[in-house]
KOLKOL-431340 format. One record per residue: residue number from 0; residue in one letter; y, z, x of N, C-alpha, C in turn. Coordinates in steps of 0.02 Angstrom, whole numbers. Example, Ala and Ser with C-alpha at 12.3 -4.5 7.8 and 13.67 -1.06 7.14 Angstrom:
<recs>
0;a;-284;390;660;-225;390;615;-165;390;660 $
1;s;-112;354;642;-53;357;684;2;394;645 $
</recs>
This chain:
<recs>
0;x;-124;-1232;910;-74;-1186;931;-104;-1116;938 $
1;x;-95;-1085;983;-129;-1011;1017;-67;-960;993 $
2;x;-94;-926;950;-46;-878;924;-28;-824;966 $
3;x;10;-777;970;18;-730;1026;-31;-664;987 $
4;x;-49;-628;1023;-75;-549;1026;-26;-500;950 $
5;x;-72;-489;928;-23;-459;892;-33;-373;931 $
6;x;45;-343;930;47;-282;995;13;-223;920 $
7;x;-24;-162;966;-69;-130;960;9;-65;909 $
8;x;-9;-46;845;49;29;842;6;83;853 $
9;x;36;130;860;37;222;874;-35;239;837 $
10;x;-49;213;764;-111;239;727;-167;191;746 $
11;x;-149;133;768;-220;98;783;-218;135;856 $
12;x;-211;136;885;-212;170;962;-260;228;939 $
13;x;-245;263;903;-287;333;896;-348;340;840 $
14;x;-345;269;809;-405;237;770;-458;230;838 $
15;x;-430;175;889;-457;158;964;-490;200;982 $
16;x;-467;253;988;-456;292;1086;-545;298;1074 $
17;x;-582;318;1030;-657;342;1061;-677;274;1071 $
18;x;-658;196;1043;-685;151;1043;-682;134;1139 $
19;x;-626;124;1151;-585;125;1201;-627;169;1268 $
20;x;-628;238;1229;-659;296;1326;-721;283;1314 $
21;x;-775;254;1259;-838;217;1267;-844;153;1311 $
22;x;-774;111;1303;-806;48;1337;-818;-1;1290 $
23;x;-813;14;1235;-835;-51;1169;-777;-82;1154 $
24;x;-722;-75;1145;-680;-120;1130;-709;-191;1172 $
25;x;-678;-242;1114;-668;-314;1154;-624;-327;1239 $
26;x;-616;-358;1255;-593;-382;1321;-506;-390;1284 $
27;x;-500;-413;1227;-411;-419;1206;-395;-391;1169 $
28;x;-455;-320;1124;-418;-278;1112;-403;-221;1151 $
29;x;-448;-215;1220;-422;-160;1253;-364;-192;1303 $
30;x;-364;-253;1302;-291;-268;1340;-245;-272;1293 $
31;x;-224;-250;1230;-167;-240;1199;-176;-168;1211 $
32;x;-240;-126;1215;-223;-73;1208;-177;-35;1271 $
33;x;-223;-57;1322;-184;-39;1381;-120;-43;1404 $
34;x;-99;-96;1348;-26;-130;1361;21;-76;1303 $
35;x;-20;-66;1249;36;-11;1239;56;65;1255 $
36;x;-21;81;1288;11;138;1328;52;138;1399 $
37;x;37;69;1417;82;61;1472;177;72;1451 $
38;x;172;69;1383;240;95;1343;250;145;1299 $
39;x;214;182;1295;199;241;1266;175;300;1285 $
40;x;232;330;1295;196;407;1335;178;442;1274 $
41;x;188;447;1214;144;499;1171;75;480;1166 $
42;x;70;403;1153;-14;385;1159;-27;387;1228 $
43;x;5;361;1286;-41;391;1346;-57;485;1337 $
44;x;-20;521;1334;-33;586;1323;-109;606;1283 $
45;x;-85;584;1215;-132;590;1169;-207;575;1193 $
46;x;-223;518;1239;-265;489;1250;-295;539;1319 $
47;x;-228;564;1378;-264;622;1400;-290;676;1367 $
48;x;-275;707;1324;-299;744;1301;-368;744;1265 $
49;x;-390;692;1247;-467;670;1202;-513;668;1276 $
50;x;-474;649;1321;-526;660;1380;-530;724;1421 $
51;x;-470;768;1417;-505;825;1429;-536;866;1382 $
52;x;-527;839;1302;-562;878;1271;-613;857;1284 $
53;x;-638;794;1275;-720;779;1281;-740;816;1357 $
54;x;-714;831;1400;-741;846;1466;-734;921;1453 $
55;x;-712;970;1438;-710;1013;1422;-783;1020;1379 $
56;x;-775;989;1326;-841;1004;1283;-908;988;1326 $
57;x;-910;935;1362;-970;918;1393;-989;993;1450 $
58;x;-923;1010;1495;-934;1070;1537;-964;1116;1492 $
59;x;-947;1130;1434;-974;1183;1397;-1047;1175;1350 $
60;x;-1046;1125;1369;-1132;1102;1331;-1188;1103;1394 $
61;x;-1169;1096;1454;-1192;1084;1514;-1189;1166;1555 $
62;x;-1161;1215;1528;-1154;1286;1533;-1198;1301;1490 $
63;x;-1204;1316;1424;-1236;1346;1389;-1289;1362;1386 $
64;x;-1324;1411;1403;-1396;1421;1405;-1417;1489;1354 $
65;x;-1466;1493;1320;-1478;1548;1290;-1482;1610;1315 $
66;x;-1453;1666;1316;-1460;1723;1347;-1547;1752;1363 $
67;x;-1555;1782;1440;-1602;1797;1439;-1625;1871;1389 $
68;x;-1693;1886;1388;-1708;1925;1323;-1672;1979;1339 $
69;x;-1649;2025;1414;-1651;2082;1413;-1552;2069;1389 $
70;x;-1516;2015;1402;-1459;2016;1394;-1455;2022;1305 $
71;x;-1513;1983;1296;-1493;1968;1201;-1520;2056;1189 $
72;x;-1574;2095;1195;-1566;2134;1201;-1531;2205;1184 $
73;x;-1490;2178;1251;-1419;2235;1274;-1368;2208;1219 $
74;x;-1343;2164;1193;-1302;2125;1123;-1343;2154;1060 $
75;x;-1401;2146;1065;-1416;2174;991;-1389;2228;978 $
76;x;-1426;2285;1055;-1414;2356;1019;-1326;2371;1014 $
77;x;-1284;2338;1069;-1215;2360;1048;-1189;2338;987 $
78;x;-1234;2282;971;-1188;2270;899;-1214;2302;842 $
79;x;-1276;2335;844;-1290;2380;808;-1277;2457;812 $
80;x;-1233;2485;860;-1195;2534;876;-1125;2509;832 $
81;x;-1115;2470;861;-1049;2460;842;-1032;2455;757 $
82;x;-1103;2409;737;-1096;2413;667;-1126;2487;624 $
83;x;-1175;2537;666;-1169;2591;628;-1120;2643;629 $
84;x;-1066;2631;706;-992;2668;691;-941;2633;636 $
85;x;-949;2573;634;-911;2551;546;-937;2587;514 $
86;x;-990;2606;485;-1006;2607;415;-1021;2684;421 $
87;x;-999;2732;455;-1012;2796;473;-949;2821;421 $
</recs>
């Protein structure tokens, strides 16, 4: 006898979601998963959001470059202005 699926709740969904936007879940746990956001707009939501955060973070890791010297520079000395008008 083939038991049915047992359906996916709200905290395993968000146990999932990095398993899930990797690609590693099994073949029938990401088809329960899919099946309960197909009924769940807070976990569909939730689940947009981990992907624009991760895309967000990646744009900003893929931006970041160390300032050139004359910029780091121009930052030193204002913050050393700035910190000898504190302490003035």
């Amino acid at each position: 006898m083939a038991s049915e699926p047992i359906e996916l709740v709200c905290r395993e969904v968000v146990e999932l979601v990095t398993e899930y936007l990797a690609g590693t879940l099994s073949p029938d746990a990401r088809a329960r998963f899919d099946e309960h956001l197909a009924g769940c707009p807070p976990c569909t939501a939730y689940l947009a959001q981990v992907r624009t955060t991760l895309e967000l973070a990646a744009d900003l890791g893929a931006a970041s470059q160390p300032p050139d010297e004359q910029l780091a520079e121009q930052l030193g000395e204002l913050f050393r202005r700035w910190h000898g008008e504190r302490n003035s």
